[in-house]
TIVO-2410 file (N, C-alpha, C; in nm, 3 decimals):
# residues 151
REC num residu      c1      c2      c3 atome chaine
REC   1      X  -4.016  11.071  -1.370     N      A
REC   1      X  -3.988  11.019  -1.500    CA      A
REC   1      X  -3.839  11.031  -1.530     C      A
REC   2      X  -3.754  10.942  -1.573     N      A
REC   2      X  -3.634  10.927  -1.632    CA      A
REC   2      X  -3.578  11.043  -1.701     C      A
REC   3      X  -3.431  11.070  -1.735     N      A
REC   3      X  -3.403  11.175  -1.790    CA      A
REC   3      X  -3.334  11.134  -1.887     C      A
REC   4      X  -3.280  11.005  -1.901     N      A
REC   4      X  -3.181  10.952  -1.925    CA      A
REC   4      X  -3.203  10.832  -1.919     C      A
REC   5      X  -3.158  10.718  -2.065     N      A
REC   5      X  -3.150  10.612  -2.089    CA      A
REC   5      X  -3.117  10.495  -1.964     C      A
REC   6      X  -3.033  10.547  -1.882     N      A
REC   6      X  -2.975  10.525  -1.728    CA      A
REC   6      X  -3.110  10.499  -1.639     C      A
REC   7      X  -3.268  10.565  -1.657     N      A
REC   7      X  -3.358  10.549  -1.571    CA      A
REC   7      X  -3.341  10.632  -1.486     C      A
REC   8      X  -3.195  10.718  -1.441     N      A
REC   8      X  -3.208  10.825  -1.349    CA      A
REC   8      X  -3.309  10.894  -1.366     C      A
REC   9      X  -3.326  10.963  -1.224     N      A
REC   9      X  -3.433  11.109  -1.181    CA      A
REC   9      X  -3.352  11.196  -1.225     C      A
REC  10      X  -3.434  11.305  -1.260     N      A
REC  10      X  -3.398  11.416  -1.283    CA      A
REC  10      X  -3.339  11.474  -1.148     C      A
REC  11      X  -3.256  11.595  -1.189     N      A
REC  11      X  -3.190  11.645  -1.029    CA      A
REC  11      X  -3.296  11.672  -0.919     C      A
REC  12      X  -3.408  11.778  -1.003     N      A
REC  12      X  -3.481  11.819  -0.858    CA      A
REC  12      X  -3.572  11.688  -0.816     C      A
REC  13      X  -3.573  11.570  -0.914     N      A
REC  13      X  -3.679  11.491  -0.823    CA      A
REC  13      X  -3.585  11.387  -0.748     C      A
REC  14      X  -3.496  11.393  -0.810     N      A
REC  14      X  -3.404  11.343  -0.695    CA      A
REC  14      X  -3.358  11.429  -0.565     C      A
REC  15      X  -3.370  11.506  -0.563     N      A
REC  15      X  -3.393  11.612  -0.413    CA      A
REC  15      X  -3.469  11.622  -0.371     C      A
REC  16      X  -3.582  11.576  -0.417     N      A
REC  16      X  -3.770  11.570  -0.366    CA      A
REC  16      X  -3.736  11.410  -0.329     C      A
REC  17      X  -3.665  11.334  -0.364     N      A
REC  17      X  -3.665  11.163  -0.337    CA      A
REC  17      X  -3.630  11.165  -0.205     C      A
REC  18      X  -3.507  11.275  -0.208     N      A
REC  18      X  -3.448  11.251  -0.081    CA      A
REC  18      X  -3.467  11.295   0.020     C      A
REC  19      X  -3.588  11.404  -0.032     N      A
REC  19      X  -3.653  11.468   0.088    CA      A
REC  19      X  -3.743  11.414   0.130     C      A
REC  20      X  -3.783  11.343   0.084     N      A
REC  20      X  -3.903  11.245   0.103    CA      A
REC  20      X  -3.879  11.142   0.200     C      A
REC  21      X  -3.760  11.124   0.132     N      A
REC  21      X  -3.732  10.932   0.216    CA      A
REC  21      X  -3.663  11.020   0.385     C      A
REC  22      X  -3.599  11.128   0.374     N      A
REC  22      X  -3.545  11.169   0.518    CA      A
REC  22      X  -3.657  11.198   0.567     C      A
REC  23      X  -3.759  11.209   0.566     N      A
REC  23      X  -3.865  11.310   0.612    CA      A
REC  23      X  -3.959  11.126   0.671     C      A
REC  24      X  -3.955  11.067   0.612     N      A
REC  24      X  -3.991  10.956   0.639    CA      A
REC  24      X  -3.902  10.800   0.711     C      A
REC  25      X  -3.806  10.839   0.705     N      A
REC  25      X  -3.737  10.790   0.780    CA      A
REC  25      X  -3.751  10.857   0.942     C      A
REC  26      X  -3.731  10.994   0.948     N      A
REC  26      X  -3.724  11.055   1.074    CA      A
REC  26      X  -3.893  11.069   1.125     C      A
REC  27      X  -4.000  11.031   1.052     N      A
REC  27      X  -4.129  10.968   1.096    CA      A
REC  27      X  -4.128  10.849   1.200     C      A
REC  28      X  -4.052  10.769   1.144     N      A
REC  28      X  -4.038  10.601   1.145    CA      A
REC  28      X  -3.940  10.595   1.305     C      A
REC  29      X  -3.897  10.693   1.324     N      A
REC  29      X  -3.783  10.681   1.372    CA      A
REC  29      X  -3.867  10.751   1.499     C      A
REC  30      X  -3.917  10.838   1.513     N      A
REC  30      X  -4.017  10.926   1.588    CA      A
REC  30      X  -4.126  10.793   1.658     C      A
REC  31      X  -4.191  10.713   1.528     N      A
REC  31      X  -4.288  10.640   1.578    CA      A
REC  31      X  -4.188  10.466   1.665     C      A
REC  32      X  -4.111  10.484   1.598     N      A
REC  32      X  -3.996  10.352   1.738    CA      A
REC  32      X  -3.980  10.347   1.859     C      A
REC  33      X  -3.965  10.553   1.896     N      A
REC  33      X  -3.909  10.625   1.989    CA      A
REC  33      X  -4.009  10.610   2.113     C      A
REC  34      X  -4.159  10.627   2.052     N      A
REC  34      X  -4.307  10.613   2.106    CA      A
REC  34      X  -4.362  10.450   2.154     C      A
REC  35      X  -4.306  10.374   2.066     N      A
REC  35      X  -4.341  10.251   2.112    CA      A
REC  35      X  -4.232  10.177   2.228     C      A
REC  36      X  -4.142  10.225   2.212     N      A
REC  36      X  -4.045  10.200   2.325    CA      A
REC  36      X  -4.093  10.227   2.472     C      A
REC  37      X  -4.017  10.151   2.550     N      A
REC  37      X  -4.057  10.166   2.707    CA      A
REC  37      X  -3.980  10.303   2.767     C      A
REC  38      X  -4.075  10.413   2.776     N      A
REC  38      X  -4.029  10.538   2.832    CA      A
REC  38      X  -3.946  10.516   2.951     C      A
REC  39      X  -3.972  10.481   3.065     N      A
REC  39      X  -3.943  10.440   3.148    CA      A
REC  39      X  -3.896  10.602   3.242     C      A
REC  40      X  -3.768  10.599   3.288     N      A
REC  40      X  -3.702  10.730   3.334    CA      A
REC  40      X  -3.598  10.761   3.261     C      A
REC  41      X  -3.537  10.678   3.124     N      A
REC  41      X  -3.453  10.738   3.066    CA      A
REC  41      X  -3.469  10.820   2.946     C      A
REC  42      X  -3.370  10.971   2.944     N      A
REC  42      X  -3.416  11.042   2.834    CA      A
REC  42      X  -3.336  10.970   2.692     C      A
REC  43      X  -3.393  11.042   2.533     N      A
REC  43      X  -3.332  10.971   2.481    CA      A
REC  43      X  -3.181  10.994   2.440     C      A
REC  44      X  -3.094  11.081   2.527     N      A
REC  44      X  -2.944  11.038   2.539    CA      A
REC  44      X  -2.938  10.967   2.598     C      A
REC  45      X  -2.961  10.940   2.681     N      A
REC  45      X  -2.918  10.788   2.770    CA      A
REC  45      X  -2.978  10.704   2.705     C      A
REC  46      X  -3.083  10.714   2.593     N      A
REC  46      X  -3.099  10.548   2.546    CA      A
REC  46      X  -3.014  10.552   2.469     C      A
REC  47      X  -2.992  10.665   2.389     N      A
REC  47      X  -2.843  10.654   2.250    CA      A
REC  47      X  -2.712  10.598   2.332     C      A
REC  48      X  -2.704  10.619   2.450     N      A
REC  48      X  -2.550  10.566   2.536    CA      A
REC  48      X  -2.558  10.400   2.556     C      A
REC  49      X  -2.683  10.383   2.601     N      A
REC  49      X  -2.753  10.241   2.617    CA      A
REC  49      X  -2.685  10.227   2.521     C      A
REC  50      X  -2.747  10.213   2.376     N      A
REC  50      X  -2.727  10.128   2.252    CA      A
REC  50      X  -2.614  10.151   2.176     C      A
REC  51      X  -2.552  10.270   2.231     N      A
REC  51      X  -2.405  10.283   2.143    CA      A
REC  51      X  -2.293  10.186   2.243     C      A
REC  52      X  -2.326  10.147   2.373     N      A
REC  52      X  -2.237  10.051   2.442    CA      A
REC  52      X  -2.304   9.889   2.411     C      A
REC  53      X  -2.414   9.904   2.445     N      A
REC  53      X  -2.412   9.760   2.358    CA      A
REC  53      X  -2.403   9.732   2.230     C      A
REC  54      X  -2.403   9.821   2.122     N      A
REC  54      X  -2.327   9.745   2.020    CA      A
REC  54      X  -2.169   9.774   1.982     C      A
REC  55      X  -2.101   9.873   2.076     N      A
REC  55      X  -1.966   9.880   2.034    CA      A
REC  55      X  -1.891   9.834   2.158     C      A
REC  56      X  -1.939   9.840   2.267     N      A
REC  56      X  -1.848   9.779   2.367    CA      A
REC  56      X  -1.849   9.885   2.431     C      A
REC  57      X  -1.766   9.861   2.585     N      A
REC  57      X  -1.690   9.951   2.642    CA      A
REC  57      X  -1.639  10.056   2.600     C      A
REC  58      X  -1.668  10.165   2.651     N      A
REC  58      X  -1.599  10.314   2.578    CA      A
REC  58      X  -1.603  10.400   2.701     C      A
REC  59      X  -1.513  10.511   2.686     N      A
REC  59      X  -1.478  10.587   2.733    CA      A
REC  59      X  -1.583  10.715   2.768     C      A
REC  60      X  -1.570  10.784   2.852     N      A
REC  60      X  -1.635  10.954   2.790    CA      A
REC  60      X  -1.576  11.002   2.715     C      A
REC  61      X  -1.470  11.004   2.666     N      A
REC  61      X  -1.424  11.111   2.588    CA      A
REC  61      X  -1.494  11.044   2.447     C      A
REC  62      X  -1.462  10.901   2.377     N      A
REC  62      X  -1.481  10.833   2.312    CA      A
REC  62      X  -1.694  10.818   2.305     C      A
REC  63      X  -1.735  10.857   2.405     N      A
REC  63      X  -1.864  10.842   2.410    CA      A
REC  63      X  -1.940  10.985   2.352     C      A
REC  64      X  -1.876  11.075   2.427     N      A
REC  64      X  -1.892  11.231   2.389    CA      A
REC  64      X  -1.841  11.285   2.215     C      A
REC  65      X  -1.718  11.196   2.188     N      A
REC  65      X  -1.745  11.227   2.045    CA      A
REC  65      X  -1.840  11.178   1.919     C      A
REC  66      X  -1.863  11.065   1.952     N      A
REC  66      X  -1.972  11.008   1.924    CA      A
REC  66      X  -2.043  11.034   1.861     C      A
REC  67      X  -2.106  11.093   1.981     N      A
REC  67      X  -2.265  11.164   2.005    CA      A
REC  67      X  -2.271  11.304   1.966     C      A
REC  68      X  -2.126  11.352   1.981     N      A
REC  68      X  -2.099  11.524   1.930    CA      A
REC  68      X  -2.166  11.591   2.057     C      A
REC  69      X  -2.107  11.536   2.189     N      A
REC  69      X  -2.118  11.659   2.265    CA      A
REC  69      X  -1.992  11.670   2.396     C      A
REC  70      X  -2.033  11.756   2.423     N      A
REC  70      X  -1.898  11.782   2.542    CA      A
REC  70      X  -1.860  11.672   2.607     C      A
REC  71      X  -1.770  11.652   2.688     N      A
REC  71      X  -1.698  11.516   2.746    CA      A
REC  71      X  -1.800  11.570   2.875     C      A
REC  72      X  -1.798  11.697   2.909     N      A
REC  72      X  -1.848  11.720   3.087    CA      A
REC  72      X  -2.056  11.688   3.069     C      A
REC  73      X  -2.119  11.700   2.929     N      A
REC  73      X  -2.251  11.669   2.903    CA      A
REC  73      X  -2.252  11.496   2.919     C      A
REC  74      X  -2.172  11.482   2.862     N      A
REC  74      X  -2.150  11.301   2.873    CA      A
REC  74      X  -2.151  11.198   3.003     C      A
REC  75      X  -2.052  11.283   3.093     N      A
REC  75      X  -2.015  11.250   3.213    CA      A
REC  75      X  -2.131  11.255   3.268     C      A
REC  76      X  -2.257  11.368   3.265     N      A
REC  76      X  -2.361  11.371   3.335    CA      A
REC  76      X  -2.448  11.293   3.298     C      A
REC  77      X  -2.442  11.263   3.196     N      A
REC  77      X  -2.574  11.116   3.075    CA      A
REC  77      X  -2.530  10.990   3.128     C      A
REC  78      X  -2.405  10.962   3.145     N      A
REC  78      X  -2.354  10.844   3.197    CA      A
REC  78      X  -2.395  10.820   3.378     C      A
REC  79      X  -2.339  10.947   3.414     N      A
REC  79      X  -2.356  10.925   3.586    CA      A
REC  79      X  -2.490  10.876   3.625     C      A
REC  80      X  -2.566  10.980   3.519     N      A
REC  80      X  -2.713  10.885   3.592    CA      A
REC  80      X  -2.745  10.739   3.569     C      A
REC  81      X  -2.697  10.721   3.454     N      A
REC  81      X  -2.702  10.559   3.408    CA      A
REC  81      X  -2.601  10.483   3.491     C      A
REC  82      X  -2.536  10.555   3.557     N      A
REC  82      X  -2.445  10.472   3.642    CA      A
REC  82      X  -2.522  10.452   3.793     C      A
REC  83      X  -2.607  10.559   3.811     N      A
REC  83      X  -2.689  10.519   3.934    CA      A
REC  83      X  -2.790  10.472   3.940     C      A
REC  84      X  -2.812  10.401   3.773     N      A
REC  84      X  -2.975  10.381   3.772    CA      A
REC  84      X  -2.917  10.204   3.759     C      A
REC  85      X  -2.792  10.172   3.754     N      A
REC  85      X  -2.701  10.043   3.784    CA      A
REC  85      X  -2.716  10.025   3.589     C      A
REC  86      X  -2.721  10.053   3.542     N      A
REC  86      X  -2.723  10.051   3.373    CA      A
REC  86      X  -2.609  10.022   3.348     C      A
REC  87      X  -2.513  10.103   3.358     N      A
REC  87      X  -2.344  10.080   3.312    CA      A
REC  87      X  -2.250  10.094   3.493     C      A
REC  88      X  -2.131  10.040   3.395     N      A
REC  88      X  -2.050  10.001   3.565    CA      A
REC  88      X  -1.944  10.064   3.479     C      A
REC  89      X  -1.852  10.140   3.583     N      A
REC  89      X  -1.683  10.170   3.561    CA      A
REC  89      X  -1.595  10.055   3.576     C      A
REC  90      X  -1.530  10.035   3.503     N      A
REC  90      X  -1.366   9.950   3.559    CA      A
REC  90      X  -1.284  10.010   3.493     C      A
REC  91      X  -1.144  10.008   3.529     N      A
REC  91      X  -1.052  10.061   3.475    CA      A
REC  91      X  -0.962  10.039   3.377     C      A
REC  92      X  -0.955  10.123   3.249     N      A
REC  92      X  -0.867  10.102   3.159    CA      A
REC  92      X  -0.726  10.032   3.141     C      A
REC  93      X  -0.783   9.915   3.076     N      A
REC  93      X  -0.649   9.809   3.075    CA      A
REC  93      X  -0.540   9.915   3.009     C      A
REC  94      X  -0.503   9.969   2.934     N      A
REC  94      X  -0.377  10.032   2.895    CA      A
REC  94      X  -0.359  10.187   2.970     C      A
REC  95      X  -0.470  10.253   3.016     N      A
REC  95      X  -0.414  10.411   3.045    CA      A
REC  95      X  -0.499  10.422   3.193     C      A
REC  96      X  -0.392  10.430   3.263     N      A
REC  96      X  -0.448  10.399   3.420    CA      A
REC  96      X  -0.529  10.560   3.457     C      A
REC  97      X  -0.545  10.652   3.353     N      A
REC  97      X  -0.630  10.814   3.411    CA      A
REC  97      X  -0.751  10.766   3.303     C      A
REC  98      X  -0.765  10.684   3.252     N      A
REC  98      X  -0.894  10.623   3.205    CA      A
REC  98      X  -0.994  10.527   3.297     C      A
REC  99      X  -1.087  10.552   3.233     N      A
REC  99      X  -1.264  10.445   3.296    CA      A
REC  99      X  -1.333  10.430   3.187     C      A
REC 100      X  -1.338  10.319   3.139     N      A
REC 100      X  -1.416  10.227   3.048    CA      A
REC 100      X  -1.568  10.158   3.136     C      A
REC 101      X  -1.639  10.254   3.049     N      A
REC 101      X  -1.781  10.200   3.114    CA      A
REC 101      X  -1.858  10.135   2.975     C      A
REC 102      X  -1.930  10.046   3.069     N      A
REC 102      X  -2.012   9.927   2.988    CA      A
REC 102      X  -2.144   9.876   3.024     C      A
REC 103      X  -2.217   9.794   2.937     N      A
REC 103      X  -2.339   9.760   3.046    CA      A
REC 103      X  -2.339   9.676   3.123     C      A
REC 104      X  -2.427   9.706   3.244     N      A
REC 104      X  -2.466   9.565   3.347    CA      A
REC 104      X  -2.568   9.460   3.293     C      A
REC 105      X  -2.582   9.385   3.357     N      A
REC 105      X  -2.672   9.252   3.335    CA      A
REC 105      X  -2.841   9.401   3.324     C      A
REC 106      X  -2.858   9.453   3.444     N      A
REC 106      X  -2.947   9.517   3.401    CA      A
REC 106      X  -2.913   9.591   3.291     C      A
REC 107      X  -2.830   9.673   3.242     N      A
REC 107      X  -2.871   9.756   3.126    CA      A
REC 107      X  -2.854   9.685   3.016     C      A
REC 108      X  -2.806   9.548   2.975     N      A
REC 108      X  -2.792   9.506   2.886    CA      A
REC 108      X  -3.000   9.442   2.869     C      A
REC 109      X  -3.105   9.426   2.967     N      A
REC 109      X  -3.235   9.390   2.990    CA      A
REC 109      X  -3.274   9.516   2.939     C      A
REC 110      X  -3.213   9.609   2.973     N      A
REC 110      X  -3.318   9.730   2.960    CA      A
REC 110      X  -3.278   9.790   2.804     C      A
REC 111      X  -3.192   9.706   2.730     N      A
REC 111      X  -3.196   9.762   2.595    CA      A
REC 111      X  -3.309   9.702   2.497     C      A
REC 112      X  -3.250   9.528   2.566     N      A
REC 112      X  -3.260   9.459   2.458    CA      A
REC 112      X  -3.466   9.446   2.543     C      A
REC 113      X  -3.522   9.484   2.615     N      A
REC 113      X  -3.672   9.535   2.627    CA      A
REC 113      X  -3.729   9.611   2.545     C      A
REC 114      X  -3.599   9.741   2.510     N      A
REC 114      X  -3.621   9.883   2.429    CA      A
REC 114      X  -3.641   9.805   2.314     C      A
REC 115      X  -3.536   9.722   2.216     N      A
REC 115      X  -3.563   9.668   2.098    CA      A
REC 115      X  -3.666   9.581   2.117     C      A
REC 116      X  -3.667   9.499   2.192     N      A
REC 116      X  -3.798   9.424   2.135    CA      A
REC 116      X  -3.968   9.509   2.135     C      A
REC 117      X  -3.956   9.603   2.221     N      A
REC 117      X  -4.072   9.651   2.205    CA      A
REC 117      X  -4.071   9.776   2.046     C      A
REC 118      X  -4.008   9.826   1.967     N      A
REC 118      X  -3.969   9.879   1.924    CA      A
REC 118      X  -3.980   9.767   1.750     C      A
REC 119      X  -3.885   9.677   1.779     N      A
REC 119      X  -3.927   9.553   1.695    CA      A
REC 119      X  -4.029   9.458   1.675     C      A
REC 120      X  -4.153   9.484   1.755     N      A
REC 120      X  -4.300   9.410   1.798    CA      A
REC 120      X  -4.374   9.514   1.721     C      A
REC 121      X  -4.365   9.696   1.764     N      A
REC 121      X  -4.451   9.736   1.732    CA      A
REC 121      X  -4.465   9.782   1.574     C      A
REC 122      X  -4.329   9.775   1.483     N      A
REC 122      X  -4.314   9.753   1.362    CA      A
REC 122      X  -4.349   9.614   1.295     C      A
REC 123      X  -4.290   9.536   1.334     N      A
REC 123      X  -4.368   9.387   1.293    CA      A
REC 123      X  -4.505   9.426   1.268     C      A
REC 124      X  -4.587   9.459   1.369     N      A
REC 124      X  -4.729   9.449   1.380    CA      A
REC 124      X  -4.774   9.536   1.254     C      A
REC 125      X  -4.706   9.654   1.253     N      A
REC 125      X  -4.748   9.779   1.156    CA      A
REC 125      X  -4.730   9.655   1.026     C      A
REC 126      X  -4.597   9.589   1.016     N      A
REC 126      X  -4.629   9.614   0.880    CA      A
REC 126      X  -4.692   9.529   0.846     C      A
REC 127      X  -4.732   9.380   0.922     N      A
REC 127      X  -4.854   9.311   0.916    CA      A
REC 127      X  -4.981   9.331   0.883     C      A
REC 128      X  -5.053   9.430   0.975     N      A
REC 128      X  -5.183   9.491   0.950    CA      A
REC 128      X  -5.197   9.552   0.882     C      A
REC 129      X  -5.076   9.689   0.856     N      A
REC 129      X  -5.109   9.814   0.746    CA      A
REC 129      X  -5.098   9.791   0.598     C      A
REC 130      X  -4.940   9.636   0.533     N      A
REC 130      X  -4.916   9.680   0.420    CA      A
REC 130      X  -4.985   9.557   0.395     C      A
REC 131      X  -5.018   9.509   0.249     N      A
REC 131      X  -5.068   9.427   0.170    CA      A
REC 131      X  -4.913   9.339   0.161     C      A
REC 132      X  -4.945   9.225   0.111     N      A
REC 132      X  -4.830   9.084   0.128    CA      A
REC 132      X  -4.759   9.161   0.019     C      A
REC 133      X  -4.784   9.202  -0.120     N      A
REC 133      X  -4.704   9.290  -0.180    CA      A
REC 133      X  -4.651   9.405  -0.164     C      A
REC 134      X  -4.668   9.490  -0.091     N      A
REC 134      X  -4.647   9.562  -0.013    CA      A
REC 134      X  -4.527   9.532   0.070     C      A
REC 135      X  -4.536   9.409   0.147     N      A
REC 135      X  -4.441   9.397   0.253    CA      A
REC 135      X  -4.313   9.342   0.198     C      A
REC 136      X  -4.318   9.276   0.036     N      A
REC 136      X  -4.181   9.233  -0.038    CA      A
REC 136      X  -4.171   9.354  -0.085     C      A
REC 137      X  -4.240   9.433  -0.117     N      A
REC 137      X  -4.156   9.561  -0.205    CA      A
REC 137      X  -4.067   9.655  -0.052     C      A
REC 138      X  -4.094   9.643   0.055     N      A
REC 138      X  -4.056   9.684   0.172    CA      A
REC 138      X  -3.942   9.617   0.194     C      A
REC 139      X  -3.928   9.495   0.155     N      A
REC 139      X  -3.807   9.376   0.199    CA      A
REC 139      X  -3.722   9.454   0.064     C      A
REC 140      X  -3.737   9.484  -0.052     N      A
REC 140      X  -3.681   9.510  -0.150    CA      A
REC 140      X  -3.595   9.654  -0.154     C      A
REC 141      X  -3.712   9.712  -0.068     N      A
REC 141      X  -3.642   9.881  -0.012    CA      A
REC 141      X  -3.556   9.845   0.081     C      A
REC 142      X  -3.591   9.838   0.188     N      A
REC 142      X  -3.466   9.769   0.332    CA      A
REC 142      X  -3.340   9.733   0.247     C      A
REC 143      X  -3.328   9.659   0.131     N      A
REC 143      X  -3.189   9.570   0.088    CA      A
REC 143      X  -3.133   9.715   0.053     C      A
REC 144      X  -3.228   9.823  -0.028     N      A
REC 144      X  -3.169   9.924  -0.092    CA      A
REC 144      X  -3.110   9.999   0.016     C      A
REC 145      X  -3.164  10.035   0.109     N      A
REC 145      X  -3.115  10.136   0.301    CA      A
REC 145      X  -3.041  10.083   0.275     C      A
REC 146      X  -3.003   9.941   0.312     N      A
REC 146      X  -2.901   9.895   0.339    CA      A
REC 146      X  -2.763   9.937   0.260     C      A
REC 147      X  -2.774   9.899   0.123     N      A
REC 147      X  -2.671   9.995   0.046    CA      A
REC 147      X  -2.636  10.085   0.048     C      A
REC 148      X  -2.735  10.153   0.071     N      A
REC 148      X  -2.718  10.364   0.042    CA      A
REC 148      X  -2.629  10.371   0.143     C      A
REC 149      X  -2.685  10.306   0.279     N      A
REC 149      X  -2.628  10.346   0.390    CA      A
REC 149      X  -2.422  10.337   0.423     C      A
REC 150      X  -2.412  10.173   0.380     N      A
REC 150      X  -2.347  10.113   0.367    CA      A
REC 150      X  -2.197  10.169   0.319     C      A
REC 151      X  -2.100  10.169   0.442     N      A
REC 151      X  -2.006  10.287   0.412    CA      A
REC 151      X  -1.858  10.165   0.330     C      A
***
């Protein structure tokens, strides 16, 4: 209930809102993880997958901060994706003690597999589970993520 002419939540139910929506977001996010093709990669190497296909070529050092972990943890997340033919080295157009790795024709298949299965098995959910009103008040939340998020 409102506290204020404004329609705001009160503080603590606005800390119960937000515990709510993280707690359900990291559900959602759990149930993506499950519908995805396990395959042999863990999920740092799928976060490396998808942080090179949507930002490009990057570095380890640039990959490792990222992700917030060591440059030498990185090097080992990458190497295997480098032998599983996922990402390829070439060498840094401006700093010749650099390697800019990126995806191959295969790892760019093996993402965009991860999303579509990932994007099929939500479609479906929200088909079957929510009511047609339901699924605009869902389109109406999404616009809101989108904001909150929105730096």
């Amino acid at each position: 209930m409102p506290d204020n002419e404004a329609g705001r939540l009160p503080g603590q139910d606005q800390e119960r809102a937000a515990a709510d929506l993280a707690a359900a977001v990291s559900q959602l996010m759990r149930r993506l993880r499950v519908a995805s093709p396990q395959g042999a990669l863990t999920p740092s190497q799928r976060t490396v997958l998808g942080r090179l296909a949507g930002g490009g070529p990057a570095t380890i050092a640039d990959l490792a901060r990222a992700e917030l972990v060591r440059p030498q943890s990185m090097r080992v997340i990458v190497g295997k994706l480098e032998e599983l033919d996922l990402v390829a080295r070439s060498p840094h157009p401006t700093d010749g003690r650099q390697v800019l790795f990126s995806l191959t024709e295969h790892g760019r298949e093996a993402v965009a597999s991860v999303r579509h299965s990932k994007h099929a098995w939500l479609a479906d959910a929200i088909a079957h589970r929510l009511s047609p009103d339901e699924q605009r008040t869902l389109r109406d939340a999404t616009r809101l993520l989108q904001r909150l998020v929105k730096e």
